[in-house]
C-alpha positions as a Markdown table, in Angstrom:
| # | Residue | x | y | z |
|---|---|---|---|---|
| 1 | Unk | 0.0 | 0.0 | 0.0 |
| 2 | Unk | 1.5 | 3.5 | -0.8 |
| 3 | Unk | 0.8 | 6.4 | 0.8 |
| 4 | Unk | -1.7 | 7.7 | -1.3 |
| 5 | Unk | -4.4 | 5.1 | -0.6 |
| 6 | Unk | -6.3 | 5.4 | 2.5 |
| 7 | Unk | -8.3 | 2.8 | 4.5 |
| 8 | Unk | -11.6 | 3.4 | 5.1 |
| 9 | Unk | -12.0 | 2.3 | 8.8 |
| 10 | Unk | -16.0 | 2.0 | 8.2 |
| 11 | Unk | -14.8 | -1.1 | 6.5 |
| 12 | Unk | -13.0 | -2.6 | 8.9 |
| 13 | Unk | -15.2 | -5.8 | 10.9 |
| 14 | Unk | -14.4 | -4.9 | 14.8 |
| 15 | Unk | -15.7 | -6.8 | 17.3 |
| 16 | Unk | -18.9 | -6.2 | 18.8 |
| 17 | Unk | -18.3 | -4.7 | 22.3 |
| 18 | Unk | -15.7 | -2.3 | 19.9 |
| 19 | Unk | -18.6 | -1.6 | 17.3 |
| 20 | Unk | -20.6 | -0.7 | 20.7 |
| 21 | Unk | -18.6 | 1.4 | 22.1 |
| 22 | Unk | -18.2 | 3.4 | 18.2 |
| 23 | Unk | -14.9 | 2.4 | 17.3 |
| 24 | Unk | -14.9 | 2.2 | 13.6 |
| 25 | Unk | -18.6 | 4.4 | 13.5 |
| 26 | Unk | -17.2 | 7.3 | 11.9 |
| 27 | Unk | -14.5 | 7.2 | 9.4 |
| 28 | Unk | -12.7 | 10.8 | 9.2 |
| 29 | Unk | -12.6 | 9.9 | 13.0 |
| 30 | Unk | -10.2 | 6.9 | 13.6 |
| 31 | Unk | -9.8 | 7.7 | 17.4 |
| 32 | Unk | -14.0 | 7.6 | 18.1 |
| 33 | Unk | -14.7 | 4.9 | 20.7 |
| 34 | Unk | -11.2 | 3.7 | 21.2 |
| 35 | Unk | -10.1 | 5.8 | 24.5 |
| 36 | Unk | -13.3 | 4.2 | 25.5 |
| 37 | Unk | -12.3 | 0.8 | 24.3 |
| 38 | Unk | -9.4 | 1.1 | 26.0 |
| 39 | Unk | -10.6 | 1.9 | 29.2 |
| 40 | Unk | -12.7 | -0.9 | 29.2 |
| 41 | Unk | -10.1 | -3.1 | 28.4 |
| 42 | Unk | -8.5 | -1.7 | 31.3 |
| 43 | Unk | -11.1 | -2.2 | 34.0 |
| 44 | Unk | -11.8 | -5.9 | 32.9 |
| 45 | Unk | -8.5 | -6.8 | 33.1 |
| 46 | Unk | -8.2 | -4.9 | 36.4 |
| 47 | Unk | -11.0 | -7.2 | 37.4 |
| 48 | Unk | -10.4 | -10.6 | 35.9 |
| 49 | Unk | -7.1 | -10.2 | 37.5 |
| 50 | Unk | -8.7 | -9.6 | 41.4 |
| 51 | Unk | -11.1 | -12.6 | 40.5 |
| 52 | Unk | -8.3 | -15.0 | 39.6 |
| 53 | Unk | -5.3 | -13.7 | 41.7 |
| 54 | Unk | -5.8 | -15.3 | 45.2 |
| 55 | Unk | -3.4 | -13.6 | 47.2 |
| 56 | Unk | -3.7 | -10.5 | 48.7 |
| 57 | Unk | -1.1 | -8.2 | 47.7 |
| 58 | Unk | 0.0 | -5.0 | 49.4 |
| 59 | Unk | -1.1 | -1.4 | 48.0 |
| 60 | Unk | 2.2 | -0.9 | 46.4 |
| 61 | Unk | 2.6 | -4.0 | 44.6 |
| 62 | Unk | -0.9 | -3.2 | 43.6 |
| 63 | Unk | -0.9 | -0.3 | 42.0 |
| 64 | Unk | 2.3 | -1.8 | 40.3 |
| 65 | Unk | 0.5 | -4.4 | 38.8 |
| 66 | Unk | -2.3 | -2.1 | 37.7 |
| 67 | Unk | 0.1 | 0.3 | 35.9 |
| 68 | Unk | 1.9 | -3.3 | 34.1 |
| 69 | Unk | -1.7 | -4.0 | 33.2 |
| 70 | Unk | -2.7 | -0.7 | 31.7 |
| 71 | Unk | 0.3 | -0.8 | 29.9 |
| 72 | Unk | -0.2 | -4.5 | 28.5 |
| 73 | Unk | -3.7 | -2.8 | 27.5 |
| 74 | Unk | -2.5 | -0.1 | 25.5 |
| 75 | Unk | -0.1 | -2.4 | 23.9 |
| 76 | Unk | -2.8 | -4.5 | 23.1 |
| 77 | Unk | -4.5 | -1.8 | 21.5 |
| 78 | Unk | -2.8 | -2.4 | 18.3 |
| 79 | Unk | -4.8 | -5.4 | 17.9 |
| 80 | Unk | -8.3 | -4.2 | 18.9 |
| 81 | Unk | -9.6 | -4.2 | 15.2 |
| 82 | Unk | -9.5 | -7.8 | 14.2 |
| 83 | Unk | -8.9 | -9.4 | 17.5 |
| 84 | Unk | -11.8 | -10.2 | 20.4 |
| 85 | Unk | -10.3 | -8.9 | 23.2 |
| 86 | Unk | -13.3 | -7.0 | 25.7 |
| 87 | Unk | -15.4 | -10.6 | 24.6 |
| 88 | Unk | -12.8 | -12.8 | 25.9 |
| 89 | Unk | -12.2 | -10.1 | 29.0 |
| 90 | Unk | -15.6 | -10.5 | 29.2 |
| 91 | Unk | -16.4 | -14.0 | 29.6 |
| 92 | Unk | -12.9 | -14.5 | 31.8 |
| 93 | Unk | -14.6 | -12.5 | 33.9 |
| 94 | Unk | -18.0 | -14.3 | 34.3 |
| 95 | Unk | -16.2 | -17.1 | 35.3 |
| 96 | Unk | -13.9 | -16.3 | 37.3 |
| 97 | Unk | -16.9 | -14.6 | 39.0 |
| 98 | Unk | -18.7 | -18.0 | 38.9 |
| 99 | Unk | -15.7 | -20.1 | 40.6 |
| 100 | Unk | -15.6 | -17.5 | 43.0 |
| 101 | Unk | -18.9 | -17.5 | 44.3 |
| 102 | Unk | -18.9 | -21.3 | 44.3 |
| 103 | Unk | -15.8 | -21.5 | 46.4 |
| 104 | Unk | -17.6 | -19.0 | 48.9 |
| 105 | Unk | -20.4 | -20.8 | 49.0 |
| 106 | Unk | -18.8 | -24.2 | 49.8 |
| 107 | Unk | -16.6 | -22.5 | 52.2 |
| 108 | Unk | -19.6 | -20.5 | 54.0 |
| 109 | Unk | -21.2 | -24.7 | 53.8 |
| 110 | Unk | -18.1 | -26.1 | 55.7 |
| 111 | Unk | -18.8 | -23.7 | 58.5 |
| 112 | Unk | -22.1 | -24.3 | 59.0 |
């Protein structure tokens, strides 16, 4: 491709939670929906990460982890047009949430 042909982004199949958010909606716009796709990306991996990581870390290590993470997001952003990432965030998420609850539950049985 040469520099004088241009991609029409309108064109482009993003993934659904992308498409929601208006990535791709507007095509003299490139940047509309993705700080918001980002962000998301962010804050599920933020939270798929305090589902699955048992062991409580201090607030230092924390917010060291969080900054690794937001910086694994934005580098993952160069792959938000053609890959699935918020759907497979997304479902991580559910469950993790799922085992979660279960182990609470059977732990809250064992009690009893």
């Amino acid at each position: 491709m040469n520099a004088s042909q241009t991609i029409n982004i309108t064109q482009i199949d993003v993934p659904w939670i992308a498409s929601m958010l208006g990535v791709g909606s507007d095509a003299n716009n490139v940047a509309a929906g993705f700080n918001a796709l980002v962000i998301v990306v962010i804050l599920l991996t933020i939270l798929v990460f305090k589902l699955g990581f048992a062991k409580q870390l201090t607030w230092w290590k924390s917010l060291i982890v969080y900054f690794l993470l937001s910086l694994g997001a934005g580098t993952m952003a160069l792959v938000f047009f053609t890959w699935p990432i918020p759907e497979v965030l997304s479902i991580m998420a559910v469950v993790l949430a799922i085992y979660r609850g279960r182990l609470w539950w059977n732990r809250r049985q064992e009690v009893a």
